[in-house]
C-alpha positions in Angstrom: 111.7 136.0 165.5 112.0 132.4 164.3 115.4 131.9 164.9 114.4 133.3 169.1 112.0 131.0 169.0 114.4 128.0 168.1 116.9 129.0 170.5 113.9 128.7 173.3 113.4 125.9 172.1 116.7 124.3 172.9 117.0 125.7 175.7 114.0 124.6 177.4 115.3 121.0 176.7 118.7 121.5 178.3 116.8 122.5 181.1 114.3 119.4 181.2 117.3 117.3 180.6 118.9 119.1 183.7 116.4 119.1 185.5 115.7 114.9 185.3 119.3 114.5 186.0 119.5 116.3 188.9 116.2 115.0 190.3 117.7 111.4 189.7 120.7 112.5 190.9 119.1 113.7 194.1 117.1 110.7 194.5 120.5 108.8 194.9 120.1 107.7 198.7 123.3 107.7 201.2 124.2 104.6 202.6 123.9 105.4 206.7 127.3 104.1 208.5 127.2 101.2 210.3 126.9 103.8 213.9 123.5 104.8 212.8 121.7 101.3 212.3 120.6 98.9 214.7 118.7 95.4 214.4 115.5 94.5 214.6 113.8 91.3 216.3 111.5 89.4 214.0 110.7 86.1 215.6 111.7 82.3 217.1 112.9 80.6 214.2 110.3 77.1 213.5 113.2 74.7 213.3 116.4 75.5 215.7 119.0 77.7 213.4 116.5 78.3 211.4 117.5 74.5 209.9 115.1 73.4 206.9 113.6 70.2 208.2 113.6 67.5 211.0 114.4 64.4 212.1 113.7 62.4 215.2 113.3 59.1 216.5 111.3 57.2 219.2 112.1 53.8 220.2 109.6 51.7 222.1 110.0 49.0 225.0 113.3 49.5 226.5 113.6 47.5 229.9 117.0 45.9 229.9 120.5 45.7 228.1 120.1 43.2 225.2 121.6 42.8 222.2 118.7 44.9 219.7 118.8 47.5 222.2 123.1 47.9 222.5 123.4 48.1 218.8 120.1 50.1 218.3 121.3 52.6 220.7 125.2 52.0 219.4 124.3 52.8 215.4 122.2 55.9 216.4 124.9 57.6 219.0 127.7 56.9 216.5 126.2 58.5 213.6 124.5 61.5 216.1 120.8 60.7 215.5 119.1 61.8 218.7 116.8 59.7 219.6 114.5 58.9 222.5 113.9 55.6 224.4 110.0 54.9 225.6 111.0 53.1 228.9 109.1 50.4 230.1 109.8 51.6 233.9 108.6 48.7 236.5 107.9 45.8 234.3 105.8 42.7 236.8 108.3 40.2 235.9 111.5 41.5 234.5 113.4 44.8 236.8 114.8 47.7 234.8 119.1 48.3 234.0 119.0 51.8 235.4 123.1 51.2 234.8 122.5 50.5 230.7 120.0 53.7 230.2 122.4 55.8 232.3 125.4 54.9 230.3 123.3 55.6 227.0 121.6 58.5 228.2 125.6 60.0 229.4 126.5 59.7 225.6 124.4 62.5 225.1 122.0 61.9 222.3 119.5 59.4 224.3 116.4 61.1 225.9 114.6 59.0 228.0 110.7 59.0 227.8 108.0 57.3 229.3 106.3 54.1 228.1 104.3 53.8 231.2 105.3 51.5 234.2 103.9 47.7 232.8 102.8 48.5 229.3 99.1 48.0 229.9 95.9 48.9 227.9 94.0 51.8 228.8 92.0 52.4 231.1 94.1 52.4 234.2 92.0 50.3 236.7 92.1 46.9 237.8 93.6 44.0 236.1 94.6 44.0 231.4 92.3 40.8 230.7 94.3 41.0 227.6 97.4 39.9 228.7 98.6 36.7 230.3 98.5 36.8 232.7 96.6 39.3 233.6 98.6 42.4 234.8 97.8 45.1 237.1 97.5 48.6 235.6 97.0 50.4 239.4 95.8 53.6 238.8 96.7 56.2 235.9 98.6 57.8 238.8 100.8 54.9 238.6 101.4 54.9 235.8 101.9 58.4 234.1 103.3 60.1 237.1 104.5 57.0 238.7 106.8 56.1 235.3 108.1 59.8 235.3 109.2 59.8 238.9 110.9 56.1 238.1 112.7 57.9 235.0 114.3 60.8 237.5 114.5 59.2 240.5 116.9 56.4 239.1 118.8 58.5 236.4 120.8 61.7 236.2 119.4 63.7 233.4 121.5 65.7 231.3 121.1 69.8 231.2 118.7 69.9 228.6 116.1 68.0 230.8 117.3 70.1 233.8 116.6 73.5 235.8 118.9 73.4 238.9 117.8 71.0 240.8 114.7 70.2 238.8 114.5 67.3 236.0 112.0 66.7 233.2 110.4 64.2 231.3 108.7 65.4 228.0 108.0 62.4 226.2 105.2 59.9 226.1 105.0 57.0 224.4 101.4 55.2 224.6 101.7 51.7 225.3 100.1 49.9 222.4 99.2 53.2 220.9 96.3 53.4 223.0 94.8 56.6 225.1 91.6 57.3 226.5 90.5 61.2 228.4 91.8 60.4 232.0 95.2 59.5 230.6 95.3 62.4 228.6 94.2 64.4 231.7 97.0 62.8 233.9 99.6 63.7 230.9 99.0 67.5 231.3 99.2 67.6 235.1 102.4 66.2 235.2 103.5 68.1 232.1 104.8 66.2 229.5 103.9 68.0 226.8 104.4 65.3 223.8 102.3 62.1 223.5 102.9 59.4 220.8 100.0 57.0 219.3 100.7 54.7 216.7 99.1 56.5 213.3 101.7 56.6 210.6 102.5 58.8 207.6 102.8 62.1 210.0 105.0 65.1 208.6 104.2 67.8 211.0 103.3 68.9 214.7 99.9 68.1 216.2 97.7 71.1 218.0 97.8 72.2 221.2 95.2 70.5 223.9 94.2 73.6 225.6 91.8 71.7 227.9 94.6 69.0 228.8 97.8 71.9 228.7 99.8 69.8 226.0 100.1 68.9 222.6 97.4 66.2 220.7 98.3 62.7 219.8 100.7 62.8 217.4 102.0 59.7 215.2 104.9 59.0 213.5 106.2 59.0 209.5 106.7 55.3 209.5 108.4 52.5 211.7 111.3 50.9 210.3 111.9 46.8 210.7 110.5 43.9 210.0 107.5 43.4 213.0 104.1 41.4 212.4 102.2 44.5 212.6 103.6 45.9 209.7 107.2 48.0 208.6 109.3 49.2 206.1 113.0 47.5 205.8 113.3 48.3 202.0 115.8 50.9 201.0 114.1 52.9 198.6 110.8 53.7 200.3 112.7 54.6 203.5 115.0 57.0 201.7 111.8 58.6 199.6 109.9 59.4 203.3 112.8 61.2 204.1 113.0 63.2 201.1 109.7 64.1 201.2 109.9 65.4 204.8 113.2 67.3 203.6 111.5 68.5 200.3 108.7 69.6 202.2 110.4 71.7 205.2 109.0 68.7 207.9 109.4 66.3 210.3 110.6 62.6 209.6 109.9 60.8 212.5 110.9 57.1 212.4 110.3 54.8 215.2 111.7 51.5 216.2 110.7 48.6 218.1 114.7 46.9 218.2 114.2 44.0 218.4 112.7 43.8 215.1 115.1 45.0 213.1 118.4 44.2 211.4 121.0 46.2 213.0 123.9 44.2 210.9 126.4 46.2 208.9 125.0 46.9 205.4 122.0 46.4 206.3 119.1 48.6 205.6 118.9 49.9 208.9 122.5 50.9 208.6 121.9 51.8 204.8 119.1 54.2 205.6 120.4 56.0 209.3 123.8 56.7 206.9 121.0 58.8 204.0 119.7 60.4 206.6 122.2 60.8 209.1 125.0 64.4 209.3 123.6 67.0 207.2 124.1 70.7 208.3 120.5 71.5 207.7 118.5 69.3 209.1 118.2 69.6 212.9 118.3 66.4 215.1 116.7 66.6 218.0 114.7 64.0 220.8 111.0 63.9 220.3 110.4 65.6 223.6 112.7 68.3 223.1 111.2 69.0 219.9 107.9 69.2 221.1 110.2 71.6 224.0 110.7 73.6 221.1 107.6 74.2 219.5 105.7 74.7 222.9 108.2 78.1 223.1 107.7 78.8 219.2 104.0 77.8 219.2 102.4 79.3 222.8 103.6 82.5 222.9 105.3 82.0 226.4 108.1 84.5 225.8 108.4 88.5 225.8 110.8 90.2 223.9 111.8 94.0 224.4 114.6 96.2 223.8 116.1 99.3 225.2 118.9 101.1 223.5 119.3 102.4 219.7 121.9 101.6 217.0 124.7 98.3 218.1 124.1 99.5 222.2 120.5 98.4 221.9 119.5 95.8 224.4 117.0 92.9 223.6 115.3 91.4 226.4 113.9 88.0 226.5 111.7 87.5 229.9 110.0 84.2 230.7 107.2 84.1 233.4 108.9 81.9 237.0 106.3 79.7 236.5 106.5 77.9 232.8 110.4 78.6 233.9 109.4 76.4 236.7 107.5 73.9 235.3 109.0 73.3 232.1 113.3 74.5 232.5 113.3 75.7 228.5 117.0 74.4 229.2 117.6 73.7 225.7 118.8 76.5 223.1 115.4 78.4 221.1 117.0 80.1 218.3 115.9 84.0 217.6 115.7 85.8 214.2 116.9 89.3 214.1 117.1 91.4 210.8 120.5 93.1 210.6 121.7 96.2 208.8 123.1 96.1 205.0 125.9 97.6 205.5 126.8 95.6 208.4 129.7 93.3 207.2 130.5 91.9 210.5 128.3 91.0 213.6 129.1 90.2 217.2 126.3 88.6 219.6 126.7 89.0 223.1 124.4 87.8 226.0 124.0 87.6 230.0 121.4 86.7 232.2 121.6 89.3 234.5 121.4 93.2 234.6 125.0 93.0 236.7 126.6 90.2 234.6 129.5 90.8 232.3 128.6 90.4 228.8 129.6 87.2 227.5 130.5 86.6 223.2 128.7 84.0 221.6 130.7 81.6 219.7 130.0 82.0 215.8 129.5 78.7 213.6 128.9 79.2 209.6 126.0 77.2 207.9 128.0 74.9 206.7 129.1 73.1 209.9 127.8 70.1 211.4 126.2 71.2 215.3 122.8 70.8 216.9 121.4 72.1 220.3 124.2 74.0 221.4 124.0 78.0 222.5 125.3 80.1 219.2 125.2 82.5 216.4 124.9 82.1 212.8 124.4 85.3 210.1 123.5 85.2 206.7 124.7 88.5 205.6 123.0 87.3 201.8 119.8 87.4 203.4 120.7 90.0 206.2 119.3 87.6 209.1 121.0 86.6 212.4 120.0 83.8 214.3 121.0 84.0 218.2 120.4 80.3 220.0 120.3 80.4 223.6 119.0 78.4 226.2 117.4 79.8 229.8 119.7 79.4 232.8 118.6 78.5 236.8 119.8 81.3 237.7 117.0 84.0 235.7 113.8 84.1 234.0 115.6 86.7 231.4 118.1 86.8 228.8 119.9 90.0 227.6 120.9 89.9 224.2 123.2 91.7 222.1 124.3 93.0 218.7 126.8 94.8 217.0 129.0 95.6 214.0 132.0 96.0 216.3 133.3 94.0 219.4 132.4 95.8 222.4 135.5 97.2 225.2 137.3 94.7 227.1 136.3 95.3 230.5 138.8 96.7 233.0 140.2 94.3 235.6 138.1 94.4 238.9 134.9 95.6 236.9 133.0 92.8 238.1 130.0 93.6 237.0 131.3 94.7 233.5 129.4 98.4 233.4 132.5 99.6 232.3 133.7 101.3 235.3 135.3 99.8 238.9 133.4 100.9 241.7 131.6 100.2 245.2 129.6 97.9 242.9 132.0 95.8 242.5 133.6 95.8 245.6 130.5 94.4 247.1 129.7 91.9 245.0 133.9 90.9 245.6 132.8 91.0 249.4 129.8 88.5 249.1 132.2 86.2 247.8 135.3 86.6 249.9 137.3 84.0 250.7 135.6 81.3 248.2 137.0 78.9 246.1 135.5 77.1 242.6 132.6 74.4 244.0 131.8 77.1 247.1 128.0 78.5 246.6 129.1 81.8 247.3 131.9 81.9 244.6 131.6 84.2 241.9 133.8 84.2 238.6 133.4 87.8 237.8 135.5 88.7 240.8 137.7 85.7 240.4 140.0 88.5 238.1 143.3 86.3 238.4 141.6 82.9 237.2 143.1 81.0 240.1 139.9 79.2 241.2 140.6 81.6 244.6 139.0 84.9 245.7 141.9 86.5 248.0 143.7 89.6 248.3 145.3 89.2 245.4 142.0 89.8 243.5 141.0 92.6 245.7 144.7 94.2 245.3 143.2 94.0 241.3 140.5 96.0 241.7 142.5 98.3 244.3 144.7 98.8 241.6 142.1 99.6 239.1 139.6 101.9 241.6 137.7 104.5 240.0 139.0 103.7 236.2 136.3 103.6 233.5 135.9 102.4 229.6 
C-alpha cells in the first residue's frame, strides 16, 4: 500500500509538471501576418515630424536694402534658418524695395510679416506725439489690415502662404512691443493669428484669444546684438538659451533688429547661427507658420476617419471650406499613426480626391536634414509613422494611406486609378480633350503618354486597355 501510494505520488507531479508546461505552452501567442493588421491614427504630432524642439526667428524694421539687412538675410538663407521679416510697409519719409523683399522672400526661407504701416505707438488715432515729428497713425484699419494688403499686394507669396489664388499673412510684429484691445480686435478680423510683443525669456506657445480668434501676445527667448535697449552678443549665453530650449523639447525664438548687430565672419552672430543652425531634429520654421501649425495641432480644426480594415483601410482627413478659406493650411501638418510589429516595411500613399490616383509619398529617414516639405518617416523601434502633408486648392480632404506592401500599378487609361478602365474614365478623358499642360481643363491622369497633350493617342490607350481590371 505504501509503495501505491508513492507511485501516486509521482505521478501526480508529472502531471502538474505537464500540465504548467502545456498551459505555458498554450499561452504562447501567434504572431498575426502582416494581412491581418492595420494602423491606427493617434494624433498631429506637436513639432512637424514629430522633431524634438524649435527654432525661429523674427527680425524687426525692414524697409529697404541696406547693408545689415543683405547680410542678415544672406547669413540666415545660407545656413537655412527660416526666419521672418516684420516689414515696415509705407514708412512717411522713406518708400519700401518691394524688389529686395521679393528676391529674399524667392529664396525660400524669408516670411514676410507685418510690422504695421509707419511704426507708431498705439492707439491708432491721430498724430504719435512721441515721435518727431509727429507721425500719423490713421486708423487701426490702416494699419493692421492696411500693412497686410501692402505685404500681398506688392509681393508674390510662396505656396506656404497660398490657397489658389488666396495669400496670407500670419505674422505680427508690434511696433515698439506695444498693443492695446482695438488692435488686438483688428488682428483677429484680419486673421493673423501670431502677434509678437517685446517680453523676453519665452520657451513656449502663448494661449488662444477666443474673444479676439488668435493666439495671446507672445515674446521671444532673447534678442541677439548689441542695441541700447539691451542684448546678448556673448557666445556662451547664446549657445546655453538654445540648449535649454533643445533640452527642454521648446521653442528658441531669437530676434534681431540688424542693424545692431555684427554680421562679420567669426563673429558671434555667425558663431552662434553655426551652434544652432542644420540639425535633423530640430524643426525650422517662420514664426507665423509656426503659430500655422499649432492653430491645426491646438484648435481642433481637423476630422479624422477611416474606412477599410487591414493595409486597404482609408484615413480621411476633412477640413471645414471655411478655416480652408480663411487660413490655406498650405503648409505640411505631420500625423502619427501606430503601425503593426510585424510590419517591416511601410508604404504611405495619399490623394485629395475620391477619383484621384493614389500618389507614394517619398520616404526620408531621421537622420536627414529637411523641413516643411510633404513626407513620411517610420520608426519601426518605436512602431510610429509620421505622414506630413499639406491641404491643396483643390479639396477640403486628404485620403491617406498605409501599407506593408506597395499597392498595383494602375492599368494604362485607368484615370481615376480604381483599378479598372471604364466609362469613368472615358469621361473624365472627354472633359479634358484636346488640352495641353497650362490649359484649365487639362488633366494629368488622362495625359497616359506624358506628352503634355491629350489626343487620340491617349484615347487609343485607354481603347486598348477597355474593360481590363487589377
Amino acid at each position: 500500500m505504501k509503495k501505491c501510494i508513492r507511485l501516486t505520488a509521482v505521478a501526480v507531479s508529472v502531471l502538474v509538471l505537464l500540465l504548467f508546461t502545456l498551459s505555458h505552452t498554450w499561452s504562447v501567442t501567434v504572431s498575426a501576418s502582416p494581412e491581418e493588421t492595420e494602423s491606427t491614427y493617434v494624433g498631429i504630432a506637436k513639432y512637424y515630424d514629430n522633431r524634438r524642439c524649435v527654432v525661429t526667428i523674427s527680425m524687426d524694421d525692414l524697409i529697404y536694402n541696406c547693408s545689415e539687412w543683405q547680410n542678415s538675410l544672406a547669413m540666415f538663407t545660407a545656413k537655412r534658418l527660416y526666419h521672418t521679416a516684420g516689414i515696415i510697409t509705407n514708412h512717411t519719409s522713406i518708400l519700401d524695395d518691394w524688389n529686395f523683399i521679393q528676391y529674399w522672400v524667392n529664396q525660400g526661407y524669408t516670411e514676410a510679416g507685418s510690422h504695421s504701416r509707419n511704426h507708431v505707438h498705439p492707439p491708432y488715432t491721430g498724430y504719435d506725439p512721441s515721435l518727431t515729428p509727429p507721425r500719423p497713425r490713421i486708423s487701426y484699419e490702416w494699419q493692421i489690415n492696411g500693412s497686410k494688403q501692402d505685404i500681398i499686394g506688392n509681393l508674390t507669396l510662396p505656396n506656404w502662404w497660398r490657397y489658389g489664388e488666396k495669400e496670407y499673412v500670419y505674422a505680427w510684429i508690434e511696433p515698439y512691443g506695444q498693443s492695446d484691445g482695438t488692435v488686438r480686435l483688428w488682428l483677429g478680423d484680419c486673421y493673423y493669428l501670431s502677434d509678437r510683443n517685446i517680453n523676453s525669456g519665452v520657451y513656449d506657445f502663448s494661449s488662444w484669444d477666443s474673444v479676439n480668434k488668435l493666439f495671446d501676445r507672445v515674446g521671444y527667448t532673447l534678442e541677439m546684438g548689441t542695441p541700447p535697449w539691451g542684448g546678448i552678443s556673448d557666445m556662451p549665453t547664446l549657445n546655453s538659451k538654445f540648449d535649454t530650449a533643445y533640452s527642454n523639447g521648446g521653442i528658441y525664438h531669437l530676434i534681431v533688429h540688424p542693424s545692431w548687430v555684427n554680421w562679420n565672419n567669426g563673429s558671434y552672430a555667425d558663431q552662434h547661427t553655426d551652434y544652432i543652425s542644420n540639425r535633423t531634429d530640430v524643426w525650422y520654421v517662420p514664426f507665423g507658420l509656426l503659430y500655422l501649425y499649432h492653430w491645426v495641432y491646438d484648435r481642433n480644426v481637423l476630422n479624422v476617419t477611416s474606412t477599410g480594415t487591414g493595409q486597404d483601410k482609408i484615413f480621411r482627413v476633412d477640413v471645414s471650406s471655411v478655416n480652408h478659406q480663411n487660413y490655406g493650411i498650405s503648409y505640411p501638418i505631420t500625423y502619427v499613426f501606430n503601425i503593426p510589429s510585424n510590419w517591416t516595411t511601410v508604404y504611405a500613399y495619399y490623394r485629395y480626391r475620391e477619383t484621384d490616383a493614389w500618389t507614394e509619398m517619398t520616404r526620408k529617414v531621421s537622420e536627414e536634414y529637411f523641413n516643411g516639405i510633404q513626407t513620411s518617416r517610420f520608426n519601426f523601434a518605436e512602431h510610429k509613422a509620421y505622414v506630413s502633408i499639406a491641404f491643396n486648392e483643390i479639396s477640403d480632404t486628404i485620403y491617406l494611406q498605409l501599407r506593408w506592401s506597395p499597392r498595383d500599378k494602375t492599368i494604362l487609361g485607368d484615370a481615376n486609378g480604381d483599378g479598372c478602365v471604364n466609362a469613368i474614365d472615358f469621361a473624365i478623358l472627354g472633359k479634358s480633350w484636346f488640352a495641353g499642360v497650362g490649359n484649365p481643363r487639362y488633366d494629368y491622369r488622362c495625359d497616359f503618354n506624358n506628352d503634355g497633350f491629350i489626343n487620340g493617342i491617349d484615347f487609343g490607350i485607354l481603347g486598348k486597355n477597355w474593360g481590363r481590371s487589377i
